[in-house]
C-alpha positions as CSV (number, residue, x, y, z in Angstrom):
1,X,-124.6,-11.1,170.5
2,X,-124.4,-14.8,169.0
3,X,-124.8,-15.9,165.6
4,X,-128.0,-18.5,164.9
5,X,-128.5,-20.8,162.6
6,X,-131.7,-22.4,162.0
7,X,-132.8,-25.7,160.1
8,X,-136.9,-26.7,159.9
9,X,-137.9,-29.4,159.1
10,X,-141.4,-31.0,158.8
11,X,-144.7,-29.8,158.3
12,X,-146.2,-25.9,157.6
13,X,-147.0,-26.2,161.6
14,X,-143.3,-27.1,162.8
15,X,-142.3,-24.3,160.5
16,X,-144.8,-21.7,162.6
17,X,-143.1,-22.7,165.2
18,X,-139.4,-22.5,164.4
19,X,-140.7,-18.6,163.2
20,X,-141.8,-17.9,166.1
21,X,-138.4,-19.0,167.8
22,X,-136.0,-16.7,165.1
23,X,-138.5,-14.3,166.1
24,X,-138.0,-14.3,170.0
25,X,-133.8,-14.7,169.3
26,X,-133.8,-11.7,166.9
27,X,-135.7,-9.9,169.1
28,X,-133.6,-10.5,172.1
29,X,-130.1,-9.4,170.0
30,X,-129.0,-12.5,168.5
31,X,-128.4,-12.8,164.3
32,X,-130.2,-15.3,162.7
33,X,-127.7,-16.2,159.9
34,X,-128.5,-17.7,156.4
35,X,-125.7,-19.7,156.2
36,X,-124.8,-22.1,159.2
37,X,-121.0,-22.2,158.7
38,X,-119.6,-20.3,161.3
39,X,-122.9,-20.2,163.6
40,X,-122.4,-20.3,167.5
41,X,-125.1,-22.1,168.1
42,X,-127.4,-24.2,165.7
43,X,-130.7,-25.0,165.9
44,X,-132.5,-27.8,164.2
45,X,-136.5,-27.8,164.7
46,X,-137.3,-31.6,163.9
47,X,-140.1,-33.6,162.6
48,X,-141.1,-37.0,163.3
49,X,-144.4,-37.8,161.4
50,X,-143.5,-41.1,160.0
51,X,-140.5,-42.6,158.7
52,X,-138.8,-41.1,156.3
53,X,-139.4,-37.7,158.2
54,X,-137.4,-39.4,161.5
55,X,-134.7,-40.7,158.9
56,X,-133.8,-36.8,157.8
57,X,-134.3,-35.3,161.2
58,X,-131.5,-38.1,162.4
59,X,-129.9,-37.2,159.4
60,X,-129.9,-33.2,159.7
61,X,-129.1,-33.6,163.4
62,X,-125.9,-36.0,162.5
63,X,-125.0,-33.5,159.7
64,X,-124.5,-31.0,162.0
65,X,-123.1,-32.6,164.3
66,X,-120.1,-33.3,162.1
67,X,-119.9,-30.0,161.6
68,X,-119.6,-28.9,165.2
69,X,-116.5,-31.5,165.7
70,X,-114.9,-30.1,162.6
71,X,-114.9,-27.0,164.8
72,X,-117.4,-25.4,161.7
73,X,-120.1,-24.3,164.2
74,X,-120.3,-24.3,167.8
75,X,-123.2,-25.3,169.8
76,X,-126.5,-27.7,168.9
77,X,-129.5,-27.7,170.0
78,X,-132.5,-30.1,169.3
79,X,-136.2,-28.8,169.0
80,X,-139.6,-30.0,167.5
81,X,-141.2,-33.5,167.4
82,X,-138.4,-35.4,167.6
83,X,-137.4,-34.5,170.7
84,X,-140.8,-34.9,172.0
85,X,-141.4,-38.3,170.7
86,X,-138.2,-40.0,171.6
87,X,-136.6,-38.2,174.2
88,X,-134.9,-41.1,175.7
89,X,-133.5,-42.6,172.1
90,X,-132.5,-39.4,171.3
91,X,-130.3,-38.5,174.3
92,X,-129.0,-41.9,174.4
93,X,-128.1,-42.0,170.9
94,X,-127.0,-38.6,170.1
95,X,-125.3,-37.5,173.1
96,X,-123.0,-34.7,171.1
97,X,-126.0,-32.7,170.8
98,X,-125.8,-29.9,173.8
99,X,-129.0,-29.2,173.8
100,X,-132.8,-31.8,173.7
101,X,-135.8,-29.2,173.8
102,X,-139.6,-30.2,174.2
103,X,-141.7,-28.2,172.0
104,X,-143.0,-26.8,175.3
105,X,-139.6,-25.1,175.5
106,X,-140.3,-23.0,172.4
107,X,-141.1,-20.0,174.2
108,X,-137.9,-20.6,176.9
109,X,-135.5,-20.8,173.5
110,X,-133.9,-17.7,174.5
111,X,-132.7,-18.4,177.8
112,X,-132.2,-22.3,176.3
113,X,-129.8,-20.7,173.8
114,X,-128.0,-18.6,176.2
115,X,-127.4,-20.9,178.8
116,X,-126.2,-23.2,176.2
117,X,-123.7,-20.9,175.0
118,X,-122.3,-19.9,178.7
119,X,-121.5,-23.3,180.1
120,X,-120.2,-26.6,178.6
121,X,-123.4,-28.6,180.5
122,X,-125.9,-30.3,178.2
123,X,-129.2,-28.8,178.8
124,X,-132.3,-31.5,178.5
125,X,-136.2,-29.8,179.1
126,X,-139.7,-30.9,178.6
127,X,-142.1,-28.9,179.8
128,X,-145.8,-29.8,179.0
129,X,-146.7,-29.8,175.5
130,X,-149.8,-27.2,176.3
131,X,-146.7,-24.7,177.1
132,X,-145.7,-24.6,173.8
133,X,-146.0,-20.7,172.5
134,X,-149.5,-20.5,170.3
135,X,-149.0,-16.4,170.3
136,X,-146.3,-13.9,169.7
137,X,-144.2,-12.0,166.7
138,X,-142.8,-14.0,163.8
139,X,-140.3,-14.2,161.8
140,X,-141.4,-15.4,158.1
141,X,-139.3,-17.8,156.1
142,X,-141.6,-17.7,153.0
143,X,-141.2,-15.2,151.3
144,X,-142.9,-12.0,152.3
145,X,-146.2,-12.1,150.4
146,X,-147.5,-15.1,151.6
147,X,-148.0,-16.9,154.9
148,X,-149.0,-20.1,157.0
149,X,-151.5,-19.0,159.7
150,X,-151.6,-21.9,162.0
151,X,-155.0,-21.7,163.9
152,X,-155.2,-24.7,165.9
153,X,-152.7,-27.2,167.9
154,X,-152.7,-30.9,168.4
155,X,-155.4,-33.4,166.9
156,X,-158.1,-35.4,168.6
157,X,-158.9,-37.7,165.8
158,X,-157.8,-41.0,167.3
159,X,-156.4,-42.3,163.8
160,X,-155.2,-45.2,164.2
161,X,-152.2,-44.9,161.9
162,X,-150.6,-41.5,163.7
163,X,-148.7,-40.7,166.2
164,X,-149.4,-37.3,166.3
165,X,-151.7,-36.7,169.6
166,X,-149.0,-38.6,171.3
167,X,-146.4,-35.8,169.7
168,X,-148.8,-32.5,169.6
169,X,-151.7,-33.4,172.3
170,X,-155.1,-32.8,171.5
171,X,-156.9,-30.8,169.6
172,X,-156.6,-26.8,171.0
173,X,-158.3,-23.9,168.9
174,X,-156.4,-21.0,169.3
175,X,-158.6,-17.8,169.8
176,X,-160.1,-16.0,167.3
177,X,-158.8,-12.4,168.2
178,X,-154.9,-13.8,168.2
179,X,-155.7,-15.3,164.9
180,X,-157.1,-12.1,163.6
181,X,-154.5,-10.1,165.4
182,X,-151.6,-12.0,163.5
183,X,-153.6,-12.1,160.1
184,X,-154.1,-8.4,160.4
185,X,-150.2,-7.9,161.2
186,X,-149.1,-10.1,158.7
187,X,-151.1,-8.1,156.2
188,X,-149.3,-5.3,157.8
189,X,-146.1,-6.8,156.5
190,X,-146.7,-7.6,153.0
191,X,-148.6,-10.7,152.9
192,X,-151.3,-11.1,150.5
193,X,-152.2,-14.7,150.6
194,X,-153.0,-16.6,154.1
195,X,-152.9,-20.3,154.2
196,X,-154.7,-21.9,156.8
197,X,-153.5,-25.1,158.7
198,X,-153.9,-27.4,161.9
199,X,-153.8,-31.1,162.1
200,X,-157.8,-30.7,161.1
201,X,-158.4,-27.1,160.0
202,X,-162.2,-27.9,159.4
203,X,-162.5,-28.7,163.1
204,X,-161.4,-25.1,164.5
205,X,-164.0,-23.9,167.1
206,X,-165.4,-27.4,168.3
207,X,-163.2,-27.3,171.7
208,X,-164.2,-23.6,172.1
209,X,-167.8,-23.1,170.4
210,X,-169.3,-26.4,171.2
211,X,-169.3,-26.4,167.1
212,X,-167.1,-25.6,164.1
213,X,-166.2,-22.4,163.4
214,X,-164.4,-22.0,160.4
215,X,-166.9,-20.3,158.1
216,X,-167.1,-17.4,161.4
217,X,-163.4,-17.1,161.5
218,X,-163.4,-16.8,157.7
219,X,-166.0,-14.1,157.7
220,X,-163.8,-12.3,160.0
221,X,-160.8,-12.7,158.4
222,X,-162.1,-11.8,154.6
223,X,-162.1,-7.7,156.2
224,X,-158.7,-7.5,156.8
225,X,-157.5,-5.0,154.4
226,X,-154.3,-5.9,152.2
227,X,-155.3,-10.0,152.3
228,X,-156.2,-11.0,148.5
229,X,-156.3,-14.8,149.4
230,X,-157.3,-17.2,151.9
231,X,-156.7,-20.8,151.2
232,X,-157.5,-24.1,153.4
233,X,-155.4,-26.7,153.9
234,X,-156.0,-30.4,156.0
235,X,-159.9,-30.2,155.9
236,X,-161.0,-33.2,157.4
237,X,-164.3,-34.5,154.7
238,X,-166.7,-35.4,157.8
239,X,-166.7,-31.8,158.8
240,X,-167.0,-29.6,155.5
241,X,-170.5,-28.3,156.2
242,X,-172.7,-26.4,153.9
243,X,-172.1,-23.6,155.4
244,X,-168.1,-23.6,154.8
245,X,-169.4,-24.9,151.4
246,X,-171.4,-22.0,150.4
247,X,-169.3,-19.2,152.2
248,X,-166.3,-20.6,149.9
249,X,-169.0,-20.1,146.6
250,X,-169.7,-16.6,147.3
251,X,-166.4,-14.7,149.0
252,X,-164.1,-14.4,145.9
253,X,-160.8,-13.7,148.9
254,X,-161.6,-17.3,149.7
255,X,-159.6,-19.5,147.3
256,X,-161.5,-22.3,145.5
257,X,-159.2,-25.1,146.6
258,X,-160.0,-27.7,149.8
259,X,-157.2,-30.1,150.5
260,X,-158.8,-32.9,152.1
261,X,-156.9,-35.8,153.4
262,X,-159.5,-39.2,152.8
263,X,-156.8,-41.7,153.4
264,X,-158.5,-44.4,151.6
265,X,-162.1,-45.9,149.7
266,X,-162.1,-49.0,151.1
267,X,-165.2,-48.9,154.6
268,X,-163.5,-51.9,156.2
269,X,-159.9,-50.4,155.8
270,X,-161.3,-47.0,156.5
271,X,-162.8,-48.0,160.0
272,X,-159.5,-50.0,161.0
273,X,-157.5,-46.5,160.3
274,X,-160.2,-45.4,162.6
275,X,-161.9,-42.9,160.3
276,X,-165.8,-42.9,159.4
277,X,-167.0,-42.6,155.8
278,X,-166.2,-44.9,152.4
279,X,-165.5,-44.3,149.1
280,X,-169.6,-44.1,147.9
281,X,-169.8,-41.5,150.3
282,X,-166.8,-39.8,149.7
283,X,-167.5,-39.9,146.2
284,X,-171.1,-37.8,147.1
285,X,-169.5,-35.2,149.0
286,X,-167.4,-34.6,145.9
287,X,-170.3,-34.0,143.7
288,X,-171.5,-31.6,145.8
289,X,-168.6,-29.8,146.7
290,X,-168.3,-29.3,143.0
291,X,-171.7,-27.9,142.7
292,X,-171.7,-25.8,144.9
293,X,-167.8,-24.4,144.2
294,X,-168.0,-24.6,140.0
295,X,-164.3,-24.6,139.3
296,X,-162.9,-25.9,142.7
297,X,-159.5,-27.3,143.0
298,X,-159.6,-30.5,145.2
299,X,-156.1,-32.1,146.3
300,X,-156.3,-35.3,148.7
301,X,-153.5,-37.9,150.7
302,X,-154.0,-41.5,150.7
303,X,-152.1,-44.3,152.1
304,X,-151.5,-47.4,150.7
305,X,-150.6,-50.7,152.2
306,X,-152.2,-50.4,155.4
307,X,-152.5,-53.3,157.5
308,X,-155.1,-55.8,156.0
309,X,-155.4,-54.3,152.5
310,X,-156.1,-57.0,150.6
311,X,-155.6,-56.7,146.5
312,X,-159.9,-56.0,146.1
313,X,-159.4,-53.3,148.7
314,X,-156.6,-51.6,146.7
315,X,-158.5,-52.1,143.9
316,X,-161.7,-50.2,145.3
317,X,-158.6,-47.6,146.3
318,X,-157.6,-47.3,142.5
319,X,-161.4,-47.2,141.6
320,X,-161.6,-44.5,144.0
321,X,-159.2,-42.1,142.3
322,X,-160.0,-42.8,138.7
323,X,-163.7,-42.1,139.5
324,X,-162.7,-38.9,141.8
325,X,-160.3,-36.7,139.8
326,X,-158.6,-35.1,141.9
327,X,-156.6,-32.2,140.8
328,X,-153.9,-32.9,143.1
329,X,-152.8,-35.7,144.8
330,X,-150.1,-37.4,146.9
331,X,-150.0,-41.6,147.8
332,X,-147.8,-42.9,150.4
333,X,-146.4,-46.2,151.4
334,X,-148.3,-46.5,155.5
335,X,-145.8,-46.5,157.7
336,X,-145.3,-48.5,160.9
337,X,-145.2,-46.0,163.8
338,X,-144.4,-47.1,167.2
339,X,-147.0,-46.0,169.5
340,X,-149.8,-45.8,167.3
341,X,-152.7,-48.3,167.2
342,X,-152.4,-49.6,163.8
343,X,-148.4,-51.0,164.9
344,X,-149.9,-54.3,166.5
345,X,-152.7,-54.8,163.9
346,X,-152.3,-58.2,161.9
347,X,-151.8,-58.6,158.4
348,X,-149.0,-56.3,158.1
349,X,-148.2,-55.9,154.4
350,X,-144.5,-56.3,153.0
351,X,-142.6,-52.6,152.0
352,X,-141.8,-53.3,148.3
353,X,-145.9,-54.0,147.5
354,X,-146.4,-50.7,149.6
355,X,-144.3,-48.9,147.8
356,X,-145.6,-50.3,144.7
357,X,-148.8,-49.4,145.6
358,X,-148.5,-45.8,146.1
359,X,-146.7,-46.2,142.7
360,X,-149.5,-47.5,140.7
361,X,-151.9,-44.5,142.2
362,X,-149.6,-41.8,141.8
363,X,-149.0,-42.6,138.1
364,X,-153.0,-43.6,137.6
365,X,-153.1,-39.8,138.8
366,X,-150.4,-38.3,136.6
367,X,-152.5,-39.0,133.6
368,X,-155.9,-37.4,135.2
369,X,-153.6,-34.4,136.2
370,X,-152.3,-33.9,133.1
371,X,-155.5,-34.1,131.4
372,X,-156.9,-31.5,133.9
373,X,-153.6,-28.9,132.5
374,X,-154.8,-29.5,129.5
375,X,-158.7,-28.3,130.3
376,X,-157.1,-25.5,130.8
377,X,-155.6,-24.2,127.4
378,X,-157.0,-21.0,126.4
379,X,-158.2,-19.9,130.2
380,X,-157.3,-16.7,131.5
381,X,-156.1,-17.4,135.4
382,X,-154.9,-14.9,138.5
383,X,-150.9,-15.7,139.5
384,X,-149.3,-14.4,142.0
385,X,-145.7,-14.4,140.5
386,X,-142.8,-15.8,142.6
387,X,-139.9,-15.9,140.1
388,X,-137.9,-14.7,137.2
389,X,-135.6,-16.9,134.8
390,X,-132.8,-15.0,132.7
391,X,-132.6,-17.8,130.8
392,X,-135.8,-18.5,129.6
393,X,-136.8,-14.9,130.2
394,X,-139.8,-16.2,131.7
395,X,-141.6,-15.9,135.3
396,X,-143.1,-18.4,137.3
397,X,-146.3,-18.1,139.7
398,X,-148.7,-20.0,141.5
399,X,-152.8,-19.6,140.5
400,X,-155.7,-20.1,143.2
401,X,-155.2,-24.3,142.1
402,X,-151.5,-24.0,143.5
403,X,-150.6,-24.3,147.3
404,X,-146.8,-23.2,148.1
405,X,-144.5,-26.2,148.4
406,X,-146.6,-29.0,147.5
407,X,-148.7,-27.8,143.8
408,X,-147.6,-27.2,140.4
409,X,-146.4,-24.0,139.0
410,X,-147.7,-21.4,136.4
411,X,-144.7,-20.5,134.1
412,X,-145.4,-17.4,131.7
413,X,-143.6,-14.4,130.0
414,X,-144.6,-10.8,129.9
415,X,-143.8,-7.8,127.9
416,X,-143.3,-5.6,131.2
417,X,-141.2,-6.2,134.0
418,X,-142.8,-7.7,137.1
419,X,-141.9,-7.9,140.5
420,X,-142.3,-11.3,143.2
421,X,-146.0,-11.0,145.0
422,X,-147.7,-9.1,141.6
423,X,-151.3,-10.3,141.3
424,X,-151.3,-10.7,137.5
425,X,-153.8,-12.2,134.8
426,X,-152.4,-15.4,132.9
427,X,-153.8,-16.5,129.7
428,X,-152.7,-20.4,129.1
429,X,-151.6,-21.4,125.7
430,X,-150.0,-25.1,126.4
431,X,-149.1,-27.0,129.2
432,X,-146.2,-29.2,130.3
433,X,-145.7,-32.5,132.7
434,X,-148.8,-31.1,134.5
435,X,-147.5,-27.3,134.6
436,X,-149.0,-24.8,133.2
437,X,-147.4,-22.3,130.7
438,X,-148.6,-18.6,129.4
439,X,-148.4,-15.1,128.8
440,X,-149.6,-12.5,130.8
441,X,-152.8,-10.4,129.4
442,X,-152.7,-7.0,127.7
């Protein structure tokens, strides 16, 4: 059997994906290999959001190629949203690739791989995107006591800014008994915390229901035995309903933290990303959400710079978030994406004051997140650890306020030895740049 090597890039959902791939190769003989030197064939499962996400994909791809003609791997194959997006740029300007996959192909990757390997032909497919594999086994690349649990496809949003219905295809729920089948084997395996995700995790259900349902699918998912958390990520703010509200008040496996992305404050800059809502009403559903989950960790995404933004409706932006505090938060510089709406609108604004932009709120909230560490000196906090440092001698973790990958970190000592996926309890005596530091209880 061949050796694979596998690169992700991209979002939580690409990396679903690319599991599900390993998992399919593994199970059909091949070794997936840590290291790509010396692979036979290697895979790299792109992403092409926005910008800077194309520029490492092209970047990865070009890497590896290099490798391949320094006779350091053999064969390379091209998956995920890059593919699917620019198909023609792609095998025009990267012809050394052997290999230009659709995600539709996903579940073919097998038979892609093998025939790759056999004969010297370059292999280009691109089958519909509705193909693409939303079932099936899984080979995790987080570590073993945690987990994405993708439980939707696609977006129907119609923002104006993202070329992701053009990439992904519309919005697709995926059915409720595969999602509980996978949580359940997942718990099966060692996981203990679920995180939940889809291009708009609040909407789950619409397509199939006639309605949202996220609060059933939670209700379900809470039984499964050996799953201590359950957190939500990309929760759309015109769909959190009351009732997602008050089930996430009242079931203690359902983490008090909603990442919702509001992109911006300003209505008329709102309505030309085509989203509803505005900052006064944004700045309602915050109160509430905080009344009705005391203690609730809120992390957003806003872009800056978006055609027309004029310096009052940045302003009302940086207004926005010093009235807000969020816990978390992450600006970006918009970018210009071929295909979208937004491309042709006028008053396109210059990169530098972009980039400044997104500056100037991601330091206004460094200061509100480091005042928020600071409220919580002297708390005592669950952490599910994730490392040890010999030279400190002290373990790091992530509490119900941390999300893998993105959040801060819990860094703490403890007179007994503990081992990666303990559920431990964390009293905080300082804090540090925004992270956390303390000693475990008793």
């Amino acid at each position: 059997m061949s050796k694979i090597g596998f690169i992700s890039l991209g979002c939580p959902k690409n990396q679903v994906d690319g599991e599900r791939m390993l998992a399919l190769l593994q199970n059909a003989g091949h070794e997936i290999v840590d290291d790509i030197d010396g692979a036979d064939a290697v895979i790299v499962n792109t992403c092409a959001f926005i910008e800077d996400a194309k520029k490492e994909a092209i970047e990865t791809i070009l890497d590896v190629v290099s490798m391949k003609e320094d006779g350091m791997i053999g064969k390379v194959i091209v998956t995920g949203c890059l593919p699917e997006r620019y198909r023609e740029e792609l095998l025009k300007e990267i012809p050394e690739a052997d290999a230009v996959l659709g995600i539709g192909a996903n579940g073919n990757i097998v038979s892609a791989v093998e025939q790759v390997l056999s004969q010297d032909e370059k292999l280009e497919t691109f089958p519909p995107k509705t193909e693409l594999p939303e079932n099936g086994e899984r080979l995790l690349t987080s570590p073993p006591y945690w987990a994405y649990l993708k439980i939707a496809e696609g977006c129907s949003n119609g923002c104006t800014y993202c070329a992701i219905p053009k990439i992904r295809g519309k919005f697709r729920s995926r059915d409720p008994k595969d999602i509980l089948d996978e949580a359940a084997s997942l718990a099966g395996q060692g996981v203990k915390e679920l995180i939940l995700v889809a291009q708009d995790t609040a909407r789950y259900g619409e397509d199939i229901c006639g309605k949202p349902a996220l609060a059933a699918l939670l209700r379900e998912l809470v039984k499964i035995d050996g799953i201590r958390w359950i957190r939500l990520l990309y929760c759309y703010p015109e769909r959190l309903s009351d009732e997602l509200l008050d089930l996430m008040a009242t079931e203690e496996k359902i983490l008090p933290y909603l990442d919702i992305p509001f992109q911006h404050a300003d209505k008329d800059i709102l309505r030309a990303m085509g989203r509803p809502g505005s900052g006064e009403e944004y700045l309602t559903l915050l109160e509430k959400i905080r009344q009705k989950i005391p203690g609730v960790t809120i992390r957003t995404s806003l872009i800056a710079g978006f055609p027309g933004e004029s310096p009052e409706a940045f302003e009302r932006l940086a207004e926005f978030v010093k009235e807000a505090r969020f816990d978390r938060l992450g600006c970006f510089a918009y970018s210009r994406e071929e295909g979208t709406k937004a491309f042709d609108l006028p008053d396109q604004i210059d990169q530098q004051t972009k980039l400044d932009r997104a500056q100037i709120i991601e330091e206004q909230q460094g200061f509100i997140t480091e005042e928020k560490a600071r409220e919580k000196i002297g708390m005592e906090l669950p952490v599910l650890v994730e490392g040890y440092d010999g030279y400190t001698d002290s373990y790091n973790g992530r509490s119900p306020a941390d999300a893998p990958e993105i959040d801060r970190c819990v860094y703490f000592t403890s007179e007994k030895e503990l081992n990666d996926g303990d559920l431990v309890t964390v009293r905080i005596f300082s804090c540090r740049d925004g992270d956390l530091l303390g000693e475990v209880c008793g």
